[in-house]
C-alpha positions as CSV (number, residue, x, y, z in Angstrom):
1,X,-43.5,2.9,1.1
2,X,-40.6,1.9,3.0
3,X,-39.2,0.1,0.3
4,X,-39.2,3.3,-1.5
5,X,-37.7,5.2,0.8
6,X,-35.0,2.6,1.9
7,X,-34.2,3.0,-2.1
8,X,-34.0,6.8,-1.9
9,X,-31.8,6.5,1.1
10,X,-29.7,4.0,-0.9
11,X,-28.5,6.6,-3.2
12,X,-26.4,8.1,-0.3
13,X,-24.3,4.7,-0.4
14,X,-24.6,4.9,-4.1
15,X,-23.2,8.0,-4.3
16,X,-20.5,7.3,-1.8
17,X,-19.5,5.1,-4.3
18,X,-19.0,7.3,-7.5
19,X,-17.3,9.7,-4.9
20,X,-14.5,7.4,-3.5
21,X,-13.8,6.5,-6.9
22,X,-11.6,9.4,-7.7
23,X,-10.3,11.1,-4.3
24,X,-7.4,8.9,-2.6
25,X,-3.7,8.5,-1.6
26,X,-2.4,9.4,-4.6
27,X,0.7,11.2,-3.2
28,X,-0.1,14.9,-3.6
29,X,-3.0,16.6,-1.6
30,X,-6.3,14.7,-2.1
31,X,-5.8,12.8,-5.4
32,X,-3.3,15.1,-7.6
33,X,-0.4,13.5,-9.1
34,X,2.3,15.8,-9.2
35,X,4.8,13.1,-11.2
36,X,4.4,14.7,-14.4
37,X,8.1,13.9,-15.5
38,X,10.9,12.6,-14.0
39,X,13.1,15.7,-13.5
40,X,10.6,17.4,-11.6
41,X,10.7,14.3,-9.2
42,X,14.0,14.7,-8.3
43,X,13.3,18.5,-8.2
44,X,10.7,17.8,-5.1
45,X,8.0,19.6,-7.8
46,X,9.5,22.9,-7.6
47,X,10.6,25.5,-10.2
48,X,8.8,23.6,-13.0
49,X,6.9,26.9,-14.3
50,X,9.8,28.9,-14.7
51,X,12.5,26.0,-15.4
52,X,11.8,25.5,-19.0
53,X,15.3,22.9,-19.4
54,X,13.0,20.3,-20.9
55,X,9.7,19.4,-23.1
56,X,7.8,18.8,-19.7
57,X,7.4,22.3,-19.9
58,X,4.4,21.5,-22.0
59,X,3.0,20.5,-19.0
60,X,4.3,22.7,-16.2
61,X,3.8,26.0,-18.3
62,X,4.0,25.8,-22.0
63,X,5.5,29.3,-22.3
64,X,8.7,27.6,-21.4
65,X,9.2,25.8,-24.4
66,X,10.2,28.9,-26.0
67,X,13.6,28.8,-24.2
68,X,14.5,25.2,-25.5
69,X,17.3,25.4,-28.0
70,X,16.0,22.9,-30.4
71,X,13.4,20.1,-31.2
72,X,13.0,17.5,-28.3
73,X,10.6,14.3,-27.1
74,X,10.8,12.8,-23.5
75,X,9.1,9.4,-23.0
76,X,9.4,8.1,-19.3
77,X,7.4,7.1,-16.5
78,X,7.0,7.2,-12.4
79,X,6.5,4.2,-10.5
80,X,4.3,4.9,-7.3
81,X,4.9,2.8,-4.0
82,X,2.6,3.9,-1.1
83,X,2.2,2.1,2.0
84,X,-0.9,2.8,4.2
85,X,-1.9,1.3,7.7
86,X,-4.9,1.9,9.1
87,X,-6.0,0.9,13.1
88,X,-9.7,0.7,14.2
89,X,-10.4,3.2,16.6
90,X,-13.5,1.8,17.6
91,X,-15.8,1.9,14.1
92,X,-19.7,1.2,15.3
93,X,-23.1,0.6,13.5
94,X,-26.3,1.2,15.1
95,X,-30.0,1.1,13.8
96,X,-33.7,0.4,15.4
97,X,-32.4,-3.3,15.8
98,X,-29.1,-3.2,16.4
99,X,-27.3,-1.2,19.5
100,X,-24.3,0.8,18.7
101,X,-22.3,-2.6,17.8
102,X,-18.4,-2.5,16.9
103,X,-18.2,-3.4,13.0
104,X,-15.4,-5.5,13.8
105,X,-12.8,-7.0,10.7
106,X,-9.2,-7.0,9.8
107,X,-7.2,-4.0,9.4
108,X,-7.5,-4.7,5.5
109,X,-3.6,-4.3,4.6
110,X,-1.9,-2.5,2.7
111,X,-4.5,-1.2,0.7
112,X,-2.9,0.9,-1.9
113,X,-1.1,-0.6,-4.9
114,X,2.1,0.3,-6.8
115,X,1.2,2.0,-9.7
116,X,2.6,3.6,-12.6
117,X,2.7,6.9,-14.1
118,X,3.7,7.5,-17.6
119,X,4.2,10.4,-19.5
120,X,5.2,12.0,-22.7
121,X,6.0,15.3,-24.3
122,X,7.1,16.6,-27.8
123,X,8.4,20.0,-28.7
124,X,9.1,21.6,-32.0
125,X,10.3,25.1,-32.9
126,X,8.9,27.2,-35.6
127,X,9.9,30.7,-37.1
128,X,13.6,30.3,-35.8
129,X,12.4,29.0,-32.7
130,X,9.9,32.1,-32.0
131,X,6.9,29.9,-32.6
132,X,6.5,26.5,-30.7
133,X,3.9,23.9,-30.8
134,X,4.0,21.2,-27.8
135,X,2.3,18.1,-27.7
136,X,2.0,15.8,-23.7
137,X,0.2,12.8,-22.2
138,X,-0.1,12.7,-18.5
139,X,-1.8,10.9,-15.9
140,X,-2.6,14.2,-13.1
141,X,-5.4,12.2,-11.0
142,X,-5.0,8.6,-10.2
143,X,-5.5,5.3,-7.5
144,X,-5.8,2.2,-6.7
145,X,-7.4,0.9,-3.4
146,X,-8.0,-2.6,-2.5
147,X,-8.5,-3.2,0.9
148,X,-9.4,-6.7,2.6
149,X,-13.0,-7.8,1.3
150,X,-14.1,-8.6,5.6
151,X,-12.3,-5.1,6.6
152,X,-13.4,-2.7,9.1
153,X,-13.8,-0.2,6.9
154,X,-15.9,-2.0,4.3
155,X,-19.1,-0.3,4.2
156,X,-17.0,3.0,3.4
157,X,-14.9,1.1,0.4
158,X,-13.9,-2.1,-0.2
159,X,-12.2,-1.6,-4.0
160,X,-11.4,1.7,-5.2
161,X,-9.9,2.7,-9.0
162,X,-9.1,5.9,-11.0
163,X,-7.2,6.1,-14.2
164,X,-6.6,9.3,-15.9
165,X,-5.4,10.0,-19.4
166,X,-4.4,13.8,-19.9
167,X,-3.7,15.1,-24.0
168,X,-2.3,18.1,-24.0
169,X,-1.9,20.1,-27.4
170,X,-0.2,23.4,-26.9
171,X,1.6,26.4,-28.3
172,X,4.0,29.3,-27.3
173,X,5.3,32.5,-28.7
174,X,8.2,34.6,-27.7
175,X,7.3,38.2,-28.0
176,X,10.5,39.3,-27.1
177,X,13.4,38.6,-25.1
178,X,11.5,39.3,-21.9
179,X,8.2,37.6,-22.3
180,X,6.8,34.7,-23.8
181,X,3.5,33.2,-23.5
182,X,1.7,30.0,-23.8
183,X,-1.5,28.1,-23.8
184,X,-3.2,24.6,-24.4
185,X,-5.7,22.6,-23.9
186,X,-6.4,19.3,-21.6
187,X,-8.6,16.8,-23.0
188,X,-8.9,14.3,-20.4
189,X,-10.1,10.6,-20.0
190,X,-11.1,9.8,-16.5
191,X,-12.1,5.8,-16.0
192,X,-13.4,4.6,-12.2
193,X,-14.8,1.9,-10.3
194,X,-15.7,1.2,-6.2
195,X,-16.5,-1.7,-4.6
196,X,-17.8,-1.4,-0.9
197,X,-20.0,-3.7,1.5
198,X,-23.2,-3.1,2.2
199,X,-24.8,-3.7,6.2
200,X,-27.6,-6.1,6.8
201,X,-29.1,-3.2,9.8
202,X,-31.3,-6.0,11.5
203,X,-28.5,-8.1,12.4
204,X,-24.7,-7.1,13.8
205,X,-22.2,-6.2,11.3
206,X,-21.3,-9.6,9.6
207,X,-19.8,-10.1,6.2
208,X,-21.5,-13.0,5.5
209,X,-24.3,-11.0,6.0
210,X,-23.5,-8.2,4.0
211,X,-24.3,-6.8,0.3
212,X,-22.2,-5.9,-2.5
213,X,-22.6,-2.6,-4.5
214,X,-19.8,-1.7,-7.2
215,X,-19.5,1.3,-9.6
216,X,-18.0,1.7,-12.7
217,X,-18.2,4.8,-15.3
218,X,-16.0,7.2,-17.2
219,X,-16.2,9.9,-19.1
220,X,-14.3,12.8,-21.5
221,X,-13.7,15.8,-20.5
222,X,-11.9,19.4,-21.6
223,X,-10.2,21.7,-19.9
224,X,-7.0,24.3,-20.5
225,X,-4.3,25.7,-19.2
226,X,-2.2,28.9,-19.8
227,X,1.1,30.7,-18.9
228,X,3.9,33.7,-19.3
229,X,7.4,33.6,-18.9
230,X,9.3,36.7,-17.8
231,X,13.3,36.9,-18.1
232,X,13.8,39.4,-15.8
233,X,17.3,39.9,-16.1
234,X,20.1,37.2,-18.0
235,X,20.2,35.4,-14.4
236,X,16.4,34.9,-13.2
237,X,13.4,34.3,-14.8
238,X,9.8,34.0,-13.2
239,X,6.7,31.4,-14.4
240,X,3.4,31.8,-13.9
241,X,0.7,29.3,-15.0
242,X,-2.9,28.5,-14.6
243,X,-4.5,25.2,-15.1
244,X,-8.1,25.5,-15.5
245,X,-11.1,23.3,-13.3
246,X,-12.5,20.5,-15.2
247,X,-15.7,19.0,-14.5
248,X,-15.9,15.6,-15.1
249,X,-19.7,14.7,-15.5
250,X,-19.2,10.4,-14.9
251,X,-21.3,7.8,-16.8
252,X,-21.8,4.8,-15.4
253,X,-23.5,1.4,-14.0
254,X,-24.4,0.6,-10.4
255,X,-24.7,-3.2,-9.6
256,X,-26.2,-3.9,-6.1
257,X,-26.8,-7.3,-5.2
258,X,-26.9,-9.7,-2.1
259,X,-29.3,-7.4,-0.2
260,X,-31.7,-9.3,2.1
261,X,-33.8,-6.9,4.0
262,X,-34.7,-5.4,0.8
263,X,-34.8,-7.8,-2.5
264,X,-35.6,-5.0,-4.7
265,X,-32.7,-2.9,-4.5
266,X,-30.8,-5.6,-6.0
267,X,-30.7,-4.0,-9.2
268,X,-28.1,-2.5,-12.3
269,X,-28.8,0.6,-12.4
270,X,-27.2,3.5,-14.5
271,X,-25.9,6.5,-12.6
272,X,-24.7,9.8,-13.3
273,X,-22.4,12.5,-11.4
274,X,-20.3,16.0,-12.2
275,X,-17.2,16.1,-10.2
276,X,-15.6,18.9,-10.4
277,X,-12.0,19.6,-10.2
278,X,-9.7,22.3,-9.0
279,X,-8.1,25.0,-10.8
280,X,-4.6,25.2,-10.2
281,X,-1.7,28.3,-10.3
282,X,2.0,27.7,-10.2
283,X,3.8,31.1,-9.4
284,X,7.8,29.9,-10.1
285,X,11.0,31.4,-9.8
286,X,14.6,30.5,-10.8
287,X,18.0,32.3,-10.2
288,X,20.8,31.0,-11.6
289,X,24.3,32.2,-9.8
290,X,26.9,30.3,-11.9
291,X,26.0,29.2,-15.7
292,X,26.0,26.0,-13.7
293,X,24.3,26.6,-10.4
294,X,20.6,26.7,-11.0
295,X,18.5,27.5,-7.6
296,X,14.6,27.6,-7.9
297,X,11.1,27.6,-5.3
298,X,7.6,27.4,-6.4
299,X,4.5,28.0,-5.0
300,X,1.0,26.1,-5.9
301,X,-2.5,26.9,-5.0
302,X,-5.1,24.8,-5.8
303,X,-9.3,25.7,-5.8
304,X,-10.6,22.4,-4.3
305,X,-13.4,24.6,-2.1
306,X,-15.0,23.7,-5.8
307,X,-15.5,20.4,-4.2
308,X,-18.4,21.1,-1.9
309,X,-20.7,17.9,-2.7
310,X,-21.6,15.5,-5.6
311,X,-25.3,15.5,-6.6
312,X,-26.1,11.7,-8.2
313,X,-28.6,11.3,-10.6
314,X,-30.4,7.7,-10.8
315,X,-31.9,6.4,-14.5
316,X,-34.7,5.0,-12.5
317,X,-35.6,8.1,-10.8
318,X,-34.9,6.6,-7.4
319,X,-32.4,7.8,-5.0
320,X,-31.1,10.9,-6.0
321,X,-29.4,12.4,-3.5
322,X,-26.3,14.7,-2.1
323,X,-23.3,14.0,-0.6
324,X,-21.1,17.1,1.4
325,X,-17.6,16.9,0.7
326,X,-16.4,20.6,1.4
327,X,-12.9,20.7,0.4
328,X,-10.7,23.2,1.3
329,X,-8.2,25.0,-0.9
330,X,-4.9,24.2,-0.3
331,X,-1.2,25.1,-1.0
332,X,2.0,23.6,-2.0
333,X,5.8,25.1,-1.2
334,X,9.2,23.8,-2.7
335,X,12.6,24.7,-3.2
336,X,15.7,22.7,-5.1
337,X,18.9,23.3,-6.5
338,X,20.1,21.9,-9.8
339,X,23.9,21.6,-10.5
340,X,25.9,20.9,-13.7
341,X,28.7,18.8,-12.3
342,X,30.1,18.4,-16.3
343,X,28.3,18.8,-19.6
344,X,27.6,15.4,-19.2
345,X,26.4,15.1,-15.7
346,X,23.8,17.0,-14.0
347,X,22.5,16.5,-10.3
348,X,19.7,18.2,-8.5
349,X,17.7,17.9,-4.8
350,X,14.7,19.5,-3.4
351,X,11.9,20.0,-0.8
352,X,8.2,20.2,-0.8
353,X,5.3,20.6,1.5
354,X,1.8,19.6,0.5
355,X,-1.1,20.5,2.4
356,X,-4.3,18.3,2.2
357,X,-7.4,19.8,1.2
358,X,-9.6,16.9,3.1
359,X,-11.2,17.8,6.5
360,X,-11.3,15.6,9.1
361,X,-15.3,15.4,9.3
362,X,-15.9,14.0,6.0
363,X,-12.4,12.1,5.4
364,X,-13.4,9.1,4.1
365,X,-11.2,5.8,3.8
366,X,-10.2,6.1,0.4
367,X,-9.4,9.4,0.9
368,X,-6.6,8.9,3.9
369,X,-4.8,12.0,3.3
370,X,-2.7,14.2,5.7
371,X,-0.5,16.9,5.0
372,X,3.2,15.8,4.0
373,X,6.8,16.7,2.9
374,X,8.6,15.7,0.0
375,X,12.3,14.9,-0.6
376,X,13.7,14.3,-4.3
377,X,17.0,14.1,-5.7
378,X,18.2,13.4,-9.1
379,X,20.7,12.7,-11.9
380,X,20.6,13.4,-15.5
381,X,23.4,11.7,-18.2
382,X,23.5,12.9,-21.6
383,X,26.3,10.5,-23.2
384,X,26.3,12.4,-26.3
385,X,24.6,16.1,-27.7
386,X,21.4,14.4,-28.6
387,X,20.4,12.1,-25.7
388,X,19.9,12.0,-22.1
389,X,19.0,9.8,-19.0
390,X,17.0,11.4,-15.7
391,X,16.8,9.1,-13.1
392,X,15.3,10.6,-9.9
393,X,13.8,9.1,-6.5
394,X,11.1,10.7,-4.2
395,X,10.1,10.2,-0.6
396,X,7.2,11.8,1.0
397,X,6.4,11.3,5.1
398,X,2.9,11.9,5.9
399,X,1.7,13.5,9.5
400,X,-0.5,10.8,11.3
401,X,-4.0,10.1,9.1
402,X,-7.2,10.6,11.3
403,X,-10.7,9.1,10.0
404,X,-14.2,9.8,12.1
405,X,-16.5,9.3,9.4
406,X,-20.2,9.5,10.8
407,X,-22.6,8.7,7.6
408,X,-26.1,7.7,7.1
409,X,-26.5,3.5,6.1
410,X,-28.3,2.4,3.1
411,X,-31.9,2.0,5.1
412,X,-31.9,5.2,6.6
413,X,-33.7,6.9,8.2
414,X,-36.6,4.7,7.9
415,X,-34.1,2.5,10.4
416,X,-32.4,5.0,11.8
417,X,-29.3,3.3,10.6
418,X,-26.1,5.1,11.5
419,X,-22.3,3.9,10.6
420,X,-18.9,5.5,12.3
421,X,-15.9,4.4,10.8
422,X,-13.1,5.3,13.2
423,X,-9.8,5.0,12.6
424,X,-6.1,6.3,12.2
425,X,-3.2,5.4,10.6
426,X,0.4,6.1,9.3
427,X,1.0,6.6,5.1
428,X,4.9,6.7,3.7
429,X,5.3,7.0,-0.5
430,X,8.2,6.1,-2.0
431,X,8.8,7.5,-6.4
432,X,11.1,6.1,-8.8
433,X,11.2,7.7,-12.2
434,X,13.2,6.9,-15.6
435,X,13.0,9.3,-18.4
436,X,14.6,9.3,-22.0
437,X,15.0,12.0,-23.9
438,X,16.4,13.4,-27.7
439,X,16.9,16.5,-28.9
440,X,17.2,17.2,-32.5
């Protein structure tokens, strides 16, 4: 009987570990990637639905490609640099034989590694340029976590990876010289895995003592996004574009093993979980006082309250069980300015702010967001008609990370086994992009 419910419990860690495999530090509220193209890095994010200058429009709001003046494909990428400490504030375990007992450990690094972010679009114009069909790859959710195997933090996450793949086929259609309108689809591969430690309750925190567990699954998923462009007079123009929610229902394999108190959870085990992610709207404007001043702000809202829990699903019938995660919607703000210095030369700057969607009661330590602020800036060469350079770099300081994670251990309740990861900590990203692009 124990043993059986010790299992059930176990799917509480289990499905701690399909969680942290998608949320983390990935730069923009939760686990967003805003660094859809290398432009809107230097931009700070902002004015990309209403911009329409390149074929990343097929992402920020296919409408747009409708103001293009010809045929174009952008290839480039982002490289993400993140830097993350964390500080134990006093992280305790405690069950019927064990008193509250600091976990003790090393602060586990820098946990987050430098990752890239590629991307490419393709635009081509139809019907003299009325008709356009759009074609992009994207990675829009993304992380990799590896802190120290004998951290504090271990029986939260040890290991943590997300990679995204994003297709987007798309059209637009100019209805007239005020409106034009667009819409595509997101096909989406999502690929994750977590490692984390697992406590040995009838003896004090030790890793040589501890258990393993590690997750891997993926999954395909579809999704779709829409917009409409309005010129509202020769000099300003106004985007607005809706990405929808896409549940992601992840496949995968549990393997536990190491476990003492309880040989029979040792185990591979396949697993099963819908996470479900937010829909998204982008309300952009730009104004454009000089043929070569181009000023622009945007504003973002994102549906994470969609993110109240993740229900896990065992092969074996044991352990199903819930975790809360109750998101909050959230909101992004940005300005920039983009300036034509010659018809070769283009430079542009700008600001964001990006508010988290975690709370602090269930932030977990793959999850160590915090709101933060963004500053880009930018330069684009185009040595002849056809082809261009953007080069743009990114900085984003976050406000001071706070973790107090109180969760249930693998053997409760039958143990009464209780583990409080404390802890805060100070995060700083740093974005380089390169892009390349030809017009024909």
């Amino acid at each position: 009987m124990i043993t059986l419910r010790a299992a059930k419990a176990y799917g509480v860690v289990l499905g701690t570990a399909i969680l942290v495999t998608v949320p983390g530090e990935a730069g923009a509220g939760a686990f967003y990637i805003p660094q859809y193209d290398t432009n809107a890095v230097g931009r700070a994010f902002s004015g990309g639905a209403a911009l329409a200058t390149g074929a990343e429009t097929v992402f920020a709001n296919p409408a747009g490609m409708t103001r293009l003046p010809s045929s174009q494909v952008s290839i480039g990428g982002s490289v993400l640099i993140l830097h993350l400490d964390l500080e134990d504030r006093g992280s305790t375990a405690v069950s019927n034989f064990v008193a509250t007992t600091p976990i003790g450990g090393n602060d586990g690094g820098n946990p987050i590694d430098t990752a890239i972010v590629p991307n490419f679009y393709a635009a081509h114009g139809l019907l003299d340029n009325r008709l356009w069909l759009g074609f992009g790859v994207s990675a829009p959710f993304g992380i990799s976590v590896e802190y120290n195997d004998q951290w504090f933090g271990r029986y939260d996450s040890i290991e943590t990876e997300l990679t995204t793949i994003n297709l987007s086929p798309a059209v637009a259609y100019r209805l007239d010289d005020v409106v034009s309108i667009g819409a595509g689809l997101n096909v989406q591969y999502a690929d994750a895995k977590l490692v984390q430690a697992i406590w040995n309750p009838i003896a004090p925190p030790n890793p040589a003592l501890d258990g393993r567990s590690e997750i891997k699954g993926d999954t395909w998923s579809v999704g779709f996004n829409a917009g409409v462009l309005l010129n509202a007079t020769p000099n300003t123009r106004f985007g607005l574009h809706y990405r929808s929610s896409i549940s992601h229902n992840i496949r995968g394999t549990a393997n536990i093993s190491g476990v003492t108190v309880d040989p029979t959870l040792n185990r591979q085990v396949g697993v099963e979980t819908t996470i479900d992610l937010p829909d998204i709207i982008s309300a952009a404007v730009v104004h454009e006082p000089t043929p070569q001043l181009r000023l622009m702000g945007e504003f973002q809202w994102f549906a994470w309250s969609r993110f109240k829990e993740l229900d896990f699903r065992f092969d074996d019938g044991v352990g199903n069980a819930a975790r809360p995660e109750n998101y909050r919607n959230s909101v992004t703000a940005s300005v920039a300015a983009e300036y034509d210095i010659t018809e070769a030369w283009t430079v542009r700057s700008g600001f964001r702010f990006d508010q988290t969607p975690t709370r602090s009661r269930f932030r977990n330590t793959s999850v160590p967001d915090a709101d933060s602020f963004w500053l880009g800036a930018g330069i684009s060469y185009r040595p002849t008609a056809n082809f261009s350079v953007d080069l743009a770099y990114a900085v984003t300081f976050f406000r001071d990370v706070k973790i107090d994670l109180q969760s249930p251990g693998p053997f409760a309740p039958v143990l009464a086994e209780t583990i409080n990861v404390r802890a805060s900590g100070s995060n700083r990203g740093d974005t380089v992009a390169l892009n390349l692009r030809y017009t024909f």
